[in-house]
N, CA, C and O atoms as a DFTB+ gen file, in Angstrom:
316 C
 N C O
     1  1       6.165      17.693      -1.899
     2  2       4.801      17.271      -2.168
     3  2       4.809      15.793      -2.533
     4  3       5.933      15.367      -2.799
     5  1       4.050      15.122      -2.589
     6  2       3.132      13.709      -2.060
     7  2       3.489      13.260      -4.060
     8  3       3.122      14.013      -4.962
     9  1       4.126      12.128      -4.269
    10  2       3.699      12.010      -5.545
    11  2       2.489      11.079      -5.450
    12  3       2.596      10.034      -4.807
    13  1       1.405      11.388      -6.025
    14  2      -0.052      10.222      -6.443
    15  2       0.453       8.887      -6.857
    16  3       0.077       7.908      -6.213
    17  1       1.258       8.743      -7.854
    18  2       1.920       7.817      -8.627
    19  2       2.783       6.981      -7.416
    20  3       3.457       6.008      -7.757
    21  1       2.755       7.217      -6.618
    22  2       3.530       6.766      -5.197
    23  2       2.950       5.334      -5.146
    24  3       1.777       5.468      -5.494
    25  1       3.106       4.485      -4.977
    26  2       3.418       3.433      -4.599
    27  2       2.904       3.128      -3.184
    28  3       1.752       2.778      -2.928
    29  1       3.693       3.267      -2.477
    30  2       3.399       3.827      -0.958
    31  2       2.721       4.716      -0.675
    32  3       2.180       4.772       0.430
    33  1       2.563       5.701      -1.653
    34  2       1.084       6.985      -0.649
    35  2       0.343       6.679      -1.086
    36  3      -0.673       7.212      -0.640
    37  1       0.038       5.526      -2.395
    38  2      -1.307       5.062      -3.067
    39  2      -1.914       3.910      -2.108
    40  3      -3.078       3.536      -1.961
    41  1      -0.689       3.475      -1.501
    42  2      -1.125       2.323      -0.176
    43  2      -1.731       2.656       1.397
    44  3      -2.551       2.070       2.105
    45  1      -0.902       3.905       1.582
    46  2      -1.013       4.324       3.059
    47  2      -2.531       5.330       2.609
    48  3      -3.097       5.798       3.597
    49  1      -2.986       5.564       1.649
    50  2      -4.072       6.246       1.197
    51  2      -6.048       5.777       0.966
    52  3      -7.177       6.250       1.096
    53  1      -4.989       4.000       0.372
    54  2      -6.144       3.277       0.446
    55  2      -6.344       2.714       2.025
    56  3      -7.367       2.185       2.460
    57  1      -5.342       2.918       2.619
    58  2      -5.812       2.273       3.844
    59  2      -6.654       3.387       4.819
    60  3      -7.733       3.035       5.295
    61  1      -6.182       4.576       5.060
    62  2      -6.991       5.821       5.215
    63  2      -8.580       5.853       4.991
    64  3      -9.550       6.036       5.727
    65  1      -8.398       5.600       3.691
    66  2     -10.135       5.939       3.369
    67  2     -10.977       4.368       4.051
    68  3     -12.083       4.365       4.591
    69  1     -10.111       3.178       3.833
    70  2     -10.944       2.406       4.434
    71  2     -11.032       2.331       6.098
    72  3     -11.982       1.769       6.643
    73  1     -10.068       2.884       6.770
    74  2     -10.419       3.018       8.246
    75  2     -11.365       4.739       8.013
    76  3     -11.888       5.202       9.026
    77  1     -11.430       5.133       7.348
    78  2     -12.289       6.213       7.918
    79  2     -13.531       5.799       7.585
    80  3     -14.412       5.934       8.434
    81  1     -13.844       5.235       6.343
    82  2     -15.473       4.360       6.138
    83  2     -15.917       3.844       6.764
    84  3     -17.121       3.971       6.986
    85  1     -14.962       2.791       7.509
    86  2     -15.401       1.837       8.731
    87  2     -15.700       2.746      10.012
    88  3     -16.686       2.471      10.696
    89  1     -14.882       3.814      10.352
    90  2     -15.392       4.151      11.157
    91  2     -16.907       5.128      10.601
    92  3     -18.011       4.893      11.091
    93  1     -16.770       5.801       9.932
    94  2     -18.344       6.560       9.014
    95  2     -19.612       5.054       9.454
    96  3     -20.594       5.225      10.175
    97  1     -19.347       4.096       9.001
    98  2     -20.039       3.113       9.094
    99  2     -20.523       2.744      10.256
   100  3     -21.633       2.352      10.616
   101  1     -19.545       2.924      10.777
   102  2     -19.809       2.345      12.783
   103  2     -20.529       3.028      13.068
   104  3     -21.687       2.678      13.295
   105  1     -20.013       4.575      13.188
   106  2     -20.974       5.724      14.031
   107  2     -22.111       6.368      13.172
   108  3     -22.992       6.882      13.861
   109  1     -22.295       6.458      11.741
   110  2     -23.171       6.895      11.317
   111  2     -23.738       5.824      10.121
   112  3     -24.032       6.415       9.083
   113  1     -23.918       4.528      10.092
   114  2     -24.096       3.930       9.003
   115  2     -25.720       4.034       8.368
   116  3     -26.060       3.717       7.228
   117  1     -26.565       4.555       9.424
   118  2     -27.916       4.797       8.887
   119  2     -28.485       5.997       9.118
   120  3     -29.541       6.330       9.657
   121  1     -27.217       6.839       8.398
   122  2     -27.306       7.879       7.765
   123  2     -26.751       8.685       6.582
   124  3     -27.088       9.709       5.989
   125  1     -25.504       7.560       6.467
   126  2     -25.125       7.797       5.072
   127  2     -25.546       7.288       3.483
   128  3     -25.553       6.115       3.109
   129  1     -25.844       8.320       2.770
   130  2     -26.101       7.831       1.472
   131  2     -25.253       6.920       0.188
   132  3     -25.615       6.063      -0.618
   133  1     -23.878       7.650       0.505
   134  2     -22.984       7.385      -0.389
   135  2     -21.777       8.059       0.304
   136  3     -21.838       8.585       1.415
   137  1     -20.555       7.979      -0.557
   138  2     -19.388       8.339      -0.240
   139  2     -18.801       9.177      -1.872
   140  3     -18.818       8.842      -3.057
   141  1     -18.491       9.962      -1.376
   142  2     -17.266      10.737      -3.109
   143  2     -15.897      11.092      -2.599
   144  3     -15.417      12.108      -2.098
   145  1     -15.560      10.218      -2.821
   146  2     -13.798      10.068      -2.443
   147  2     -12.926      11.017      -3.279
   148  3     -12.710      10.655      -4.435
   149  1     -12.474      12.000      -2.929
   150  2     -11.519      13.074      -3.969
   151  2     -10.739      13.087      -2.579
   152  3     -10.798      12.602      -1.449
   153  1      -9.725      14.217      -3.620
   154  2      -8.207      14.642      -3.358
   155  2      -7.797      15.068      -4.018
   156  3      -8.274      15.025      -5.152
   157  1      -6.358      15.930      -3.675
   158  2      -5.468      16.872      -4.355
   159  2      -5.984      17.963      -3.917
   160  3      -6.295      18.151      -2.741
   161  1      -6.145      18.955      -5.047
   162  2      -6.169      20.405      -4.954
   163  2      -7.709      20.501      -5.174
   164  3      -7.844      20.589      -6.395
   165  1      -8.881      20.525      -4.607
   166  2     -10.173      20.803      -4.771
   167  2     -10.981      19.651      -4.820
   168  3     -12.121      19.691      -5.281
   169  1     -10.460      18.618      -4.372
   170  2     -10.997      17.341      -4.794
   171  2     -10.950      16.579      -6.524
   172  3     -11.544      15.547      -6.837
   173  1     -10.202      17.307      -7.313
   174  2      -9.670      16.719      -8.486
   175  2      -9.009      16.087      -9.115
   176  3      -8.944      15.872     -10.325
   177  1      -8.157      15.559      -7.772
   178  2      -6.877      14.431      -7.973
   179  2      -5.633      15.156      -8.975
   180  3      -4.929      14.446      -9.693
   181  1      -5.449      16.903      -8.902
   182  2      -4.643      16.905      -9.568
   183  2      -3.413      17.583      -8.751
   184  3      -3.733      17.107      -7.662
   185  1      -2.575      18.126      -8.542
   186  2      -1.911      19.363      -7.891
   187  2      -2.064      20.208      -7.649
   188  3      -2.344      21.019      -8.531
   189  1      -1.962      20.770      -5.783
   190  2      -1.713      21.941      -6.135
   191  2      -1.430      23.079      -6.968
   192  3      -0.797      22.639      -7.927
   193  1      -1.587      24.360      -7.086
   194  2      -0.685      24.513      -8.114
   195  2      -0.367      24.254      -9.581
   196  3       0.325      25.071     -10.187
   197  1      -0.750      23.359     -10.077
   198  2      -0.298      22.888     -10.953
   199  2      -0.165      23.619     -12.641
   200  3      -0.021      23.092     -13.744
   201  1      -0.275      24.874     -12.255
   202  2      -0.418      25.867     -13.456
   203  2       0.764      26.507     -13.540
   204  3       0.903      27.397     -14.379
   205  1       2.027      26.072     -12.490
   206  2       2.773      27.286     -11.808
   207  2       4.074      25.863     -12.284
   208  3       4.038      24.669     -11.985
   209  1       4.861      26.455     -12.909
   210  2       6.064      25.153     -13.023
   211  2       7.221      24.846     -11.545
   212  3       7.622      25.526     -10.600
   213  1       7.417      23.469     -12.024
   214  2       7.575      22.818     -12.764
   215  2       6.145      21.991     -12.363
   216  3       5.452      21.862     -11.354
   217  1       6.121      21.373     -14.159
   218  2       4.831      20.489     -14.317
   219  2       4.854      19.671     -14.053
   220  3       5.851      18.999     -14.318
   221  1       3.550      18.997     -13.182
   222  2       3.441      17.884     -12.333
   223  2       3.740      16.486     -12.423
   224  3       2.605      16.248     -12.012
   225  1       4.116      15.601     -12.547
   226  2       3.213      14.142     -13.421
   227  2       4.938      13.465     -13.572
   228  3       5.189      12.260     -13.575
   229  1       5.747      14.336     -13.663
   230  2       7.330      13.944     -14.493
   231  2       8.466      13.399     -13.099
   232  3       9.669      13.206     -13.274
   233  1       8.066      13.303     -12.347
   234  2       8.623      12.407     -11.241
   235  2       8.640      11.413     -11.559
   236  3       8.054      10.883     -12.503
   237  1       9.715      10.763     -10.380
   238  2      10.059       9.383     -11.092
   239  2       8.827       8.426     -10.418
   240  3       8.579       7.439     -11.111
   241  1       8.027       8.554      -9.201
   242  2       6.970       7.538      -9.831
   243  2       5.919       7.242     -10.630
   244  3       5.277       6.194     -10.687
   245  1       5.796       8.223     -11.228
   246  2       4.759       8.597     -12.615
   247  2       5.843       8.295     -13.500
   248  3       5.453       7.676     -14.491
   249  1       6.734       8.462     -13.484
   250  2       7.529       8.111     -15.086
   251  2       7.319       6.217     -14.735
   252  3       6.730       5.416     -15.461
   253  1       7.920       5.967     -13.586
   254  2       7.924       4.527     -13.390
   255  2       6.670       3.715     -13.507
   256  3       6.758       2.501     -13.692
   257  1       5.262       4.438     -13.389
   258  2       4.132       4.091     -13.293
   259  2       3.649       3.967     -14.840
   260  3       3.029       3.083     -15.431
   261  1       4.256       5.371     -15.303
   262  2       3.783       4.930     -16.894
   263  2       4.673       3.920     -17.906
   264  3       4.098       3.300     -18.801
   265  1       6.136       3.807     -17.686
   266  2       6.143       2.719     -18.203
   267  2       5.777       1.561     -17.577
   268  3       5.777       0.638     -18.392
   269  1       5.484       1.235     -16.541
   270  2       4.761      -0.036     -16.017
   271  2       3.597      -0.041     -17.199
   272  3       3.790      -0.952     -18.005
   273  1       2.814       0.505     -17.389
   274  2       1.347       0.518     -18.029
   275  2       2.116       0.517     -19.392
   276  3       1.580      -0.242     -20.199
   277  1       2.976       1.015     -19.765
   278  2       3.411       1.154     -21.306
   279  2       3.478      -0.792     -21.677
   280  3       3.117      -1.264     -22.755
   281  1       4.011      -1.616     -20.517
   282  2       4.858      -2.554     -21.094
   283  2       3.686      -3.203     -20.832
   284  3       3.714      -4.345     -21.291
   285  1       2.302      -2.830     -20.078
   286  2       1.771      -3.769     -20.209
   287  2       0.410      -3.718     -21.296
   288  3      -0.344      -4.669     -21.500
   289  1       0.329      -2.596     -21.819
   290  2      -0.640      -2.330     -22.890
   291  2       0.235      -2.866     -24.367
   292  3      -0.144      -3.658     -25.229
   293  1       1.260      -2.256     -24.281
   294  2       2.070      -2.916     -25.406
   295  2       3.212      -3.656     -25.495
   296  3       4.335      -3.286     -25.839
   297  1       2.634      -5.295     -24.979
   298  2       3.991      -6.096     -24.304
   299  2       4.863      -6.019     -25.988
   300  3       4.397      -5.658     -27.069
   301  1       5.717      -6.321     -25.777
   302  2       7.214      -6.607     -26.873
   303  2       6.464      -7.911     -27.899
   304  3       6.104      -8.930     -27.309
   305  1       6.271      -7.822     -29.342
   306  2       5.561      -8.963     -29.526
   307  2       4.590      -9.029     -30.452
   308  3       4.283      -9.855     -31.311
   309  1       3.875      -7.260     -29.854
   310  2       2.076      -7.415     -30.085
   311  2       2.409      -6.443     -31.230
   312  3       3.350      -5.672     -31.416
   313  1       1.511      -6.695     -31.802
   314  2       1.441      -5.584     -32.526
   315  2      -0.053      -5.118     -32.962
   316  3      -0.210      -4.099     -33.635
């Protein structure tokens, strides 16, 4: 399964939704109201599954993703 925290599927993902808008746009642009962008398991952005172990999130690009955000909410310094 796909980690979210991906790097690369967060890239090849944003590029997806913007060629499919553009095309939504081309062929139907005066008829759309809006757009609601989901995914995962029901459109909730969470896992499959995810009630059923092992628990989701603890891969290494979510571990790598959260300390990225760790070092940058609390650089070395701040207090």
């Amino acid at each position: 399964m796909v980690s979210v925290a991906s790097q690369e599927w967060r890239k090849d993902a944003e590029e997806a939704v913007r060629l499919f808008v553009r095309h939504l746009e081309k062929e139907f642009g005066d008829h759309i109201l809006g757009y609601h962008v989901c995914g995962q398991s029901g459109g909730e952005w969470v896992y499959d599954q995810t009630w059923t172990p092992p628990l989701p999130n603890f891969e290494t690009p979510f571990r790598d993703g959260f300390r990225t955000w760790l070092r940058t909410m609390y650089p070395r310094g701040r207090r």
